[in-house]
Every structure is written in C-alpha cells, then in structure tokens.
FIGUTOR-785749 format. One record per atom (N, C-alpha, C): y negated, x, z. Coordinates in pm, whole numbers, plus 50000, padded with zeros to 5 digits. Layout:
<tidos>
YXZ
...
</tidos>
This chain:
<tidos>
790798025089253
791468023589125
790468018889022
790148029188928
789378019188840
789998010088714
788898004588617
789377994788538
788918000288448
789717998288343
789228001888204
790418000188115
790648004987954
791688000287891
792638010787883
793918004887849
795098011887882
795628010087764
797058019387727
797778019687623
799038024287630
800068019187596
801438020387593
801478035187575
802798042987682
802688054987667
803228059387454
802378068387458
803128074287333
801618064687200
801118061287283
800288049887153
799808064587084
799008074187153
798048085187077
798608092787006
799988094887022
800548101286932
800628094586770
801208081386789
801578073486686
799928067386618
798938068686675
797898059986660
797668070286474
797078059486381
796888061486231
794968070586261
794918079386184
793498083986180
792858072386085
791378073286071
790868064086029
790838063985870
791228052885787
790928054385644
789498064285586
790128074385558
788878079685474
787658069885350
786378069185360
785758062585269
785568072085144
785218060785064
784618068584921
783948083784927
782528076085024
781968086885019
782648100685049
783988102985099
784248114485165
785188118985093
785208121684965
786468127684929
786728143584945
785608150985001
785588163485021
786498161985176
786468154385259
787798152285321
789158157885324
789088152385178
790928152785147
790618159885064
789558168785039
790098184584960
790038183184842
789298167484780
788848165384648
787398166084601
787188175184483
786258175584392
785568165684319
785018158784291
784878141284249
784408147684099
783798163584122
783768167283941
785488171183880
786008175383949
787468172783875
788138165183858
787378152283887
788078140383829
788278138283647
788828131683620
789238131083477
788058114883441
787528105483569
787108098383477
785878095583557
784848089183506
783778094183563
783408082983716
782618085983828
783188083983938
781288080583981
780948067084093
779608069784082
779678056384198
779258067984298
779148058084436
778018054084488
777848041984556
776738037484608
776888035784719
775678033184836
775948034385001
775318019585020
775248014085130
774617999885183
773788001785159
773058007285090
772018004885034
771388003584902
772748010084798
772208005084699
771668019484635
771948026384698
771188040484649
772808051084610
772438056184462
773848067984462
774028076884506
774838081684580
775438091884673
776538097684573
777258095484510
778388108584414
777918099284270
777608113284178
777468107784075
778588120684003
779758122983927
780338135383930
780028138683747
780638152583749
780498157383638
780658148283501
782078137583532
782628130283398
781408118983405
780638115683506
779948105683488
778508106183397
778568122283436
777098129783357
777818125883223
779108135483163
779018136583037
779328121982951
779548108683015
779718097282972
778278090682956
777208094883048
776448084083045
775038093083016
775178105483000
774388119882929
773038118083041
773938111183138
772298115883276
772778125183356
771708134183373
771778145083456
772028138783621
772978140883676
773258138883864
772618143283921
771408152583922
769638149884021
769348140683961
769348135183811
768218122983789
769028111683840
770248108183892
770828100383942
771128100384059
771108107884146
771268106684286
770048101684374
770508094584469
769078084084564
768438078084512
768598076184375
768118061784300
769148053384324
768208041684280
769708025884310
770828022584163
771298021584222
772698017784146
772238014183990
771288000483982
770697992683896
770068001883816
769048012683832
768848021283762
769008035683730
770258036783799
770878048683754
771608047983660
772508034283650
773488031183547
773368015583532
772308019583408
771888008383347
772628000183273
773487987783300
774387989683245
774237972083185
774827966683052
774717955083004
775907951782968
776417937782963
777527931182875
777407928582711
778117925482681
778037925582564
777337914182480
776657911582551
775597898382472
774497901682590
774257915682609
772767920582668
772257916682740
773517914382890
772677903783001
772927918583079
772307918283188
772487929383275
773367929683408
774577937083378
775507934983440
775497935883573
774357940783652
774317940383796
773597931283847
773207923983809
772267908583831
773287901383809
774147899383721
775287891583709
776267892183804
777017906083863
777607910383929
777207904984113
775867909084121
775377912284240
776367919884367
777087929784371
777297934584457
777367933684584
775667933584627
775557933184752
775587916284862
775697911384751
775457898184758
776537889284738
776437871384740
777497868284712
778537864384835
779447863784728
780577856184823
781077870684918
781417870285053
781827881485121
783307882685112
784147875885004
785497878684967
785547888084884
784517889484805
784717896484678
785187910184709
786087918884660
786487930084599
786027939284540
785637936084408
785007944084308
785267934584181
785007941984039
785057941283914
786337942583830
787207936283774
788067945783661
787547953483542
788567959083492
787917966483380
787217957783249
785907960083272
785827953683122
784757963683053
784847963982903
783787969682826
782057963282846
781577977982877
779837971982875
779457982982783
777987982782777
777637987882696
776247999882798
775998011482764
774968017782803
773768017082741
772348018882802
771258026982698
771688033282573
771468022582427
771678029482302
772448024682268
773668015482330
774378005882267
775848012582301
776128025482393
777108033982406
778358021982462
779328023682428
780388014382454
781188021082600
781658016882710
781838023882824
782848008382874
783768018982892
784698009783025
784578011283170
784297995283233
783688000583364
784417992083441
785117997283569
785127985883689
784737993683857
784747982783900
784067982684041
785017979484127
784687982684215
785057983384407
784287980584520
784457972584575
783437969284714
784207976184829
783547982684888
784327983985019
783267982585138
784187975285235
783727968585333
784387979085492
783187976485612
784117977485724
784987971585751
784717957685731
786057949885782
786027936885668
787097934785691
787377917885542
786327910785501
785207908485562
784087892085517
782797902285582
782727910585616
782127922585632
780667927685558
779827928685544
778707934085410
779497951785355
778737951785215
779877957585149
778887974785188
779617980485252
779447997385259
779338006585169
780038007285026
779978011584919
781048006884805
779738009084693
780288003784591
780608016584504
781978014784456
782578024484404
782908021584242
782198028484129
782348025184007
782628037683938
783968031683834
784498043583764
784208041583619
784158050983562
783508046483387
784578058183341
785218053983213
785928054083092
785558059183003
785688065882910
785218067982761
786218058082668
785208052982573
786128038582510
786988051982371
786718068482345
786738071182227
788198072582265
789038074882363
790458077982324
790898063782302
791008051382343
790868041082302
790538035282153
789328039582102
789548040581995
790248045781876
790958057781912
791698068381849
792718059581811
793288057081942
794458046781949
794488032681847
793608031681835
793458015481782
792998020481616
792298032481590
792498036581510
793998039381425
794738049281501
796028050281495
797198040781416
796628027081484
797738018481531
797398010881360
795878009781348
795568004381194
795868011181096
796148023881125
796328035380979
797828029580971
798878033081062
799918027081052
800348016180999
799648001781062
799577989980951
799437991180826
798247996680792
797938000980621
799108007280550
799938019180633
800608024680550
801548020480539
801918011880634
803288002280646
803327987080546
802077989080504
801847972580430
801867977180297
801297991580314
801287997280122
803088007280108
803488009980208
804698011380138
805697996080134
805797987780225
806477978280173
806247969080108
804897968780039
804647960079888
805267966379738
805427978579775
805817982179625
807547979279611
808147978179701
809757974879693
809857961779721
809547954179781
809397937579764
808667934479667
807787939779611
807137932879461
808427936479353
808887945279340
810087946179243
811647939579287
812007939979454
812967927679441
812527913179450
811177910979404
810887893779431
811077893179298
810467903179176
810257900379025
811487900678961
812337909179005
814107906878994
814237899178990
814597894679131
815507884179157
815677869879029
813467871979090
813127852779014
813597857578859
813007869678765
813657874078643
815137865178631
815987873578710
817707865678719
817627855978717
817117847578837
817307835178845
816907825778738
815157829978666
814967824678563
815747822878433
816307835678419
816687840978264
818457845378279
819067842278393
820497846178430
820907846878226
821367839578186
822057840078031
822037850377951
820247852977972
819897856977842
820387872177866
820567880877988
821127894278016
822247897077984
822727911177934
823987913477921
824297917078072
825877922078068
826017922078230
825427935178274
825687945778165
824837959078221
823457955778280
822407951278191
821317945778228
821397936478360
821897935578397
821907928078537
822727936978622
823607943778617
823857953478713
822617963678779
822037965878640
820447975278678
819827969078735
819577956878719
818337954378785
818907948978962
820177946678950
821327941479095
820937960179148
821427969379125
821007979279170
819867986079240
818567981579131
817217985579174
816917978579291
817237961279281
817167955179426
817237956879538
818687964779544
819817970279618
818687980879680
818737990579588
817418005179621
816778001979726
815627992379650
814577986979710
815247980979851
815947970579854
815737969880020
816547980880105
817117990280025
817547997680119
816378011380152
815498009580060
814178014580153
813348007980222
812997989780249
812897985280350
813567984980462
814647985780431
815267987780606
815088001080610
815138009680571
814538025480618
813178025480677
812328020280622
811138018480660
810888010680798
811817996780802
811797992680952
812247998781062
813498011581013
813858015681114
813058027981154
812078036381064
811028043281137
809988039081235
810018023681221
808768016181282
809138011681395
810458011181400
811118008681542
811658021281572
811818034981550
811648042481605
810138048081665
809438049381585
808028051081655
807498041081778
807598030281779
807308021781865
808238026182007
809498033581987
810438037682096
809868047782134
809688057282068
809148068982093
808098073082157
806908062482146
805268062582195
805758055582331
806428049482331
806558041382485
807778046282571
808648057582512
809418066582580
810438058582618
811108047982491
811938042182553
813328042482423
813208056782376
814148057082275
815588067782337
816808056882314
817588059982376
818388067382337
819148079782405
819988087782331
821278083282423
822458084582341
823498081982362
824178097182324
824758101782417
825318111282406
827098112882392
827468119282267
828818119182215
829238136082203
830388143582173
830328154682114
830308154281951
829458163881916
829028159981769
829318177081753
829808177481603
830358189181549
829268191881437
828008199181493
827228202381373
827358206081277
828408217481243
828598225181105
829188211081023
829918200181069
830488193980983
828958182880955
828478180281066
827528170881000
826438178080926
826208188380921
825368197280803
825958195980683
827678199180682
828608200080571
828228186580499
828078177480573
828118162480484
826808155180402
825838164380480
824788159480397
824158166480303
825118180580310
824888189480206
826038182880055
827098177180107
827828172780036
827398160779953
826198151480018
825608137779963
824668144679888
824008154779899
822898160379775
823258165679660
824588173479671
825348178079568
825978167079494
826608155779558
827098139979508
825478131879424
824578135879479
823258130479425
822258140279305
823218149379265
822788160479151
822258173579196
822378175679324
821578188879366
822548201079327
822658209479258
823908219779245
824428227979347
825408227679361
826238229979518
825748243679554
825238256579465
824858264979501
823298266479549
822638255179560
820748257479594
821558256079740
822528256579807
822678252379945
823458263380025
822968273180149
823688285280181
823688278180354
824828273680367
825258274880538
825968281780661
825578289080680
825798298780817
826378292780908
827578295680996
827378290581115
828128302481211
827718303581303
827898316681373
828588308881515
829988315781498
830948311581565
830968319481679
831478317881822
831918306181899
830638295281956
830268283881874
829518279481909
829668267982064
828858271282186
829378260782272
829488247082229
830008239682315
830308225982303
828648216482268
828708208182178
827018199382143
827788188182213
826748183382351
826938165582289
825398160282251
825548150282217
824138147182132
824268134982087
823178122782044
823728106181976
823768115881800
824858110581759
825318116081598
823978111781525
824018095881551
823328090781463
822078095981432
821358100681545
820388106381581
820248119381531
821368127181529
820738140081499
821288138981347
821948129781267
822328128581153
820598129481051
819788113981149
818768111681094
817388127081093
817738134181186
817138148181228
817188155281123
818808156681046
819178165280948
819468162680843
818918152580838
818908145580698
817218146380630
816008143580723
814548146880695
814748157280638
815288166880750
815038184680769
815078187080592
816618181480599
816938186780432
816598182080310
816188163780305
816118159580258
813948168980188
813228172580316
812188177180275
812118192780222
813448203780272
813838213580154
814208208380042
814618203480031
815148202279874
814018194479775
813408184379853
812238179979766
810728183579765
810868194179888
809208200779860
809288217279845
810628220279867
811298236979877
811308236879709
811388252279723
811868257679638
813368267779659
814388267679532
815128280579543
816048271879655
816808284679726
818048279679824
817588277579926
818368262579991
818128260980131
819058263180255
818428272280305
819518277580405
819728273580532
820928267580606
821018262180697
821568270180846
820838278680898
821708287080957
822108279881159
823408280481207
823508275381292
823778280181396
823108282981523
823788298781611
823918291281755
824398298481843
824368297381966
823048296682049
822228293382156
821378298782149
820888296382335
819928296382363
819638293582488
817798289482510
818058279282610
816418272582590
815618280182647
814438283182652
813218293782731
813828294282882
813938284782928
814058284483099
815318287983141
816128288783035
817568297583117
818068309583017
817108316483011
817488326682946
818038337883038
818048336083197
818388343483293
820208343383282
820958334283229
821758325783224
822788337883056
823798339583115
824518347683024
825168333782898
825688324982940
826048317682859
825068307882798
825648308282658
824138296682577
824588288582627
823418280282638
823168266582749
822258260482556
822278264682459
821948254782341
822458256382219
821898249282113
822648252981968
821328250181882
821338262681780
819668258781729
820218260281614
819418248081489
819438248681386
818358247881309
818278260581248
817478265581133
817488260180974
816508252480939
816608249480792
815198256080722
815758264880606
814488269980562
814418268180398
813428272380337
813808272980176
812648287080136
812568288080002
812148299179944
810858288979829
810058277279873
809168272579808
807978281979906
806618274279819
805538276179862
805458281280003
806008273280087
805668272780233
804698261680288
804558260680364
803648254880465
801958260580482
800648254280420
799708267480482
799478270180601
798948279180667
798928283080814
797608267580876
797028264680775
795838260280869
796598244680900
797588239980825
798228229480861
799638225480938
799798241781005
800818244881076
801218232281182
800048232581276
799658223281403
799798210781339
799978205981242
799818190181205
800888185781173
801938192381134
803548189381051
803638178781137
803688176781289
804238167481346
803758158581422
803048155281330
801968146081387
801998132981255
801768121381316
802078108081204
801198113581076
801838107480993
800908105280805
800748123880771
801218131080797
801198148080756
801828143680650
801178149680527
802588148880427
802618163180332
803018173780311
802978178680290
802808186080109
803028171880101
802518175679912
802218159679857
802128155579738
801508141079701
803018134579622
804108136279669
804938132979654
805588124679706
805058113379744
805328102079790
805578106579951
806318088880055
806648090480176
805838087080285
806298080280404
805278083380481
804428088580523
804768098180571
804468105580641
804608106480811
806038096380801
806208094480929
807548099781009
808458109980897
809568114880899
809228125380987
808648134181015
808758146681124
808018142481262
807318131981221
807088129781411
808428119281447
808968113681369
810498110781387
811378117881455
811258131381395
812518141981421
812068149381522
810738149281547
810448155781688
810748148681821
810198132881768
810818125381843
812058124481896
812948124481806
814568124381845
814908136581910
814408148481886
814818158381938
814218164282061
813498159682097
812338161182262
813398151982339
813838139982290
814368128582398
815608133482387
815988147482300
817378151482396
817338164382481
816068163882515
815458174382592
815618187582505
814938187182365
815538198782254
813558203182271
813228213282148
812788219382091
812428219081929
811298217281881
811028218581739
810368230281718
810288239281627
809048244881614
808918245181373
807888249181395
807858252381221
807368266281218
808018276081097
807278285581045
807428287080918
807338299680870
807428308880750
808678309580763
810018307080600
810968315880621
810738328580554
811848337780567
811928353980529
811218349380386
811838339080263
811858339580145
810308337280076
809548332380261
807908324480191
808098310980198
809018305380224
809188290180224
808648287680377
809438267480370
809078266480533
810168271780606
809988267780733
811308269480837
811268263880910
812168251380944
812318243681080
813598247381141
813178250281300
814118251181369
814138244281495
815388237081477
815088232581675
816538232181743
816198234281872
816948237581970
817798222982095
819038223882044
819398215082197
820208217582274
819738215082389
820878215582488
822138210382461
823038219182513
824578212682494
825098209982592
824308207482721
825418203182847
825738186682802
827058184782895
827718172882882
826808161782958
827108148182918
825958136383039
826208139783165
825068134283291
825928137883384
827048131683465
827608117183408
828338112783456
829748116183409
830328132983351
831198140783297
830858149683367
829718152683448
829708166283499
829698165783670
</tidos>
C-alpha cells in the first residue's frame, strides 16, 4: 500500500483552476491593446513585460523603447512637487502588506498631466510582489468635464444677475419711496418682480434638470396624456400672449394609439419646441401629430409610438451646426437664453425611451421631431 496524498472523492472535479496573472491576459482571449486605458506591467524584476497601445499614445513612447527596461525608466513618472514617484512608492520594497497605489494625478516628461494607479500582485499575502500592474488615464476627458461644469457656472451666474439685480432695485425703490408712486407705478414695477423671479425659478429648474439628467436619475412618471390637447394649450398661451392664432397649423392624424408619458414633462418638451418656432422661426408653425412606430419594431403592424413634428418656414438651422442643437449652450441666434433648453428636451425625451432628431422643414425652416413610445408602465401590463 503506498503513501501519499489523498482527496475527497469528487475534489478534481470541483477543484478552482489557478487565478490567471497580469501577465497573461492572452489567456482569457484579451488584447491589452484594446484596452480603453493604458495598461503597463512589470515582472519581479522590475523590468516591463506589457506596455499596450493606450499606454504608447498617453505617454508618446514607442513599446520596443519600453519593453525589458525597468519600470523607473520606462515611465518616468513625478508628483506634483517633482519628487519621483517610484522612489517614493518603492514597489518592490517596503512593507509586504502593501497592495498598490490609488488613483492620483502625476505628471510625465514635459509636465504631461496623467492619472495613475498601481497594483502589487503577490504569490501569496506577505509574499514578494510578482508584478506590478499600472494603469494610466488621460486627465483630457476630465478636463472637458470640469471645463463643462465651469461654463455652466458662468452662464448660470450671468443669467441670474440680471433678474435679481432688477428685483433687489425694486423692491428697495418700494420700500424706500412706497408714497411717492401712484398705484399703477407700483403695479409695474410688482409685475416686473413677479417676471423676474419667475425666470429664476425657470432657471433653477433647468439646473436641476441637468444635474438629473447627467447622472440618469431623472424620473418619469408615467400618466395617459392626450397630446393634441396639450399642443392645443400651448398654442392657445401664445395666441393669449399676442402671437395671431393663424402663424399656428395643427395636424393630428387620427386613430392615434393610447400615450402614457409624465405631462409635466412632455408639457416642458412642447413648450421649448414651440416656444423656439415662434421666436427664431419664421411664417407658420406647424405641429403635425401621427401614429408612428420606433426603428426596432417596425416588424410590428400596430404603432407601438406617437411622433411629434414641430417645424416653421424661418431661416432654418445651418447644416454645419446640425450635430450641436443638442448639446448644452447651442443657441441658435443672439437672442437671448441659455442655451440649455434642447439638451433639456432631449433629455426628457430619451428617459421615456423616445427619439429626437432635427432637420430641414419642406418650407426651409427647422424641424424637430421626436418619437415616444406609448406602451402602458409595466405594472398595468
């Protein structure tokens, strides 16, 4: 009988294969150049073994001039007060708990700004470290962002100074001089107040829509909503606001399926839409409203959407600024506004799983049309 080790029947079946290492991602059928961020491994020794494509175009070294050199001078890399981050770091060295690095900004040869963190990997827990695994970032979409986020401030600080500078000069006016006004004269200026903050709260509520929107946490509440009538009504507030009842032609092409949709939401949708025919259009704005069906079920005999078309007979849109309508600060003429109303309405209308698009109408004007689904929530279906 001999001796040797034994194992519960069934262990080889159940037994785990061994964790794949860094070095091996051709293993599992991965490319380390199709990675999206740049990828740059070292072996116990300190020497690079994967340097991949994103790492070339981040750090503009060619991967022969980086491979089997050491870590330290392949990717020369400093903190931000020009100490050298792998002397600081030490890797190979050190406490044998260590892990790796979090992300922090360093800087390359030339002052290049780069987000970098690290990985130790070990055979076993307290172990010497087998390879060090470092991924690098490009800081420019980062910047875009932070760019972004300041244009926004700016435009948010220069539109709400001009309507709080006129209800602060009101008010104190009144308060100073209450007597000396007749009452008309104080109704006007009780009015303009009025105006004014009712374009600050307009303004807050784009800013809390955008903030919903970028973080995908803007909620639709779904009701049945009767489009032709909510078209009817805000065609009815422009005509109540001097527009002449005939610049306005509405279509609606009957039997339209059932919409549900949040009102409020698509109120604020069709209120931009029109509110930007009528003040950058020319001639009639036509609202046409049809049955319709989304790209992916067009196999599907019954419309599964409802698309509404708003167009006018102005200028138009030019072609080279087609791609930008819906994108923040677009504004389409120097006529005041954010420029934060159509990435609004794209917004609202993507989170009801809809469709935007812009063109040319027949007349030469613009044309927005978008598409939504009309199935019911699914806790009705």
């Amino acid at each position: 009988m001999s001796v040797g080790t034994s194992s519960a029947p069934g262990a080889e079946r159940t037994a785990r294969p061994p964790a794949p290492r860094p070095g091996d991602l051709a293993d599992l059928g991965i490319d380390p150049d199709q990675l999206p961020d740049g990828l740059v491994v070292a072996d116990e020794h300190g020497r690079v073994i994967c340097f991949n494509a994103a790492a070339v175009r981040i750090t503009a070294v060619p991967a022969e001039q980086a491979l089997g050199r050491s870590l330290e001078t392949a990717l020369p890399l400093e903190d931000l007060e020009g100490r050298r981050w792998w002397q600081l770091t030490d890797p190979y060295g050190g406490l044998a708990i260590r892990v790796g690095q979090p992300e922090r900004n360093l800087l390359l040869p030339g002052g290049r700004e780069v987000l970098v963190s690290a990985r130790y990997v070990r055979a076993r827990p307290t172990g010497p470290v087998r390879r060090v695994v470092v991924t690098l970032r490009d800081t420019e979409a980062r910047r875009r962002t932070e760019r972004s986020h300041a244009e926004l401030i700016a435009t948010v600080a220069h539109e709400l100074r001009s309507p709080l500078t006129s209800v602060k000069g009101f008010t104190a006016t009144l308060l100073a001089k209450w007597e000396r006004f007749t009452d008309d004269q104080k109704r006007l200026m009780l009015e303009t107040v009025d105006a004014d903050a009712d374009r600050v709260t307009r303004l807050i509520a784009e800013l809390l829509d955008i903030s919903r929107i970028d973080s995908g946490r803007l909620e639709v509440r779904r009701q049945p909503v009767d489009i032709g009538a909510a078209v009817g009504r805000h065609i009815q507030a422009h005509v109540a606001a001097g527009q002449p009842a005939d610049r306005f032609l509405l279509r609606v092409q009957h039997p339209l399926p059932a919409l549900w949709a949040d009102p409020d939401k698509i109120d604020q949708v069709l209120s931009n839409l029109l509110e930007n025919a009528v003040r950058h259009g020319e001639g009639t704005v036509t609202i046409d409203i049809t049955p319709s069906a989304l790209p992916r079920d067009r196999e599907h005999a019954e419309p599964a959407a409802t698309s509404v078309t708003v167009s006018d007979e102005g200028p138009g849109i030019p072609e080279e600024s087609m791609n930008r309508v819906f994108t923040r600060f677009w504004r389409g003429s120097k006529r005041g506004g954010t420029g934060l109303g159509l990435y609004i309405v794209k917004g609202i209308v993507e989170a009801h799983g809809g469709t935007i698009t812009v063109g040319r109408a027949p007349g030469g004007g613009a044309e927005f049309r978008f598409t939504l689904p009309v199935a019911a929530p699914a806790y009705l279906t």
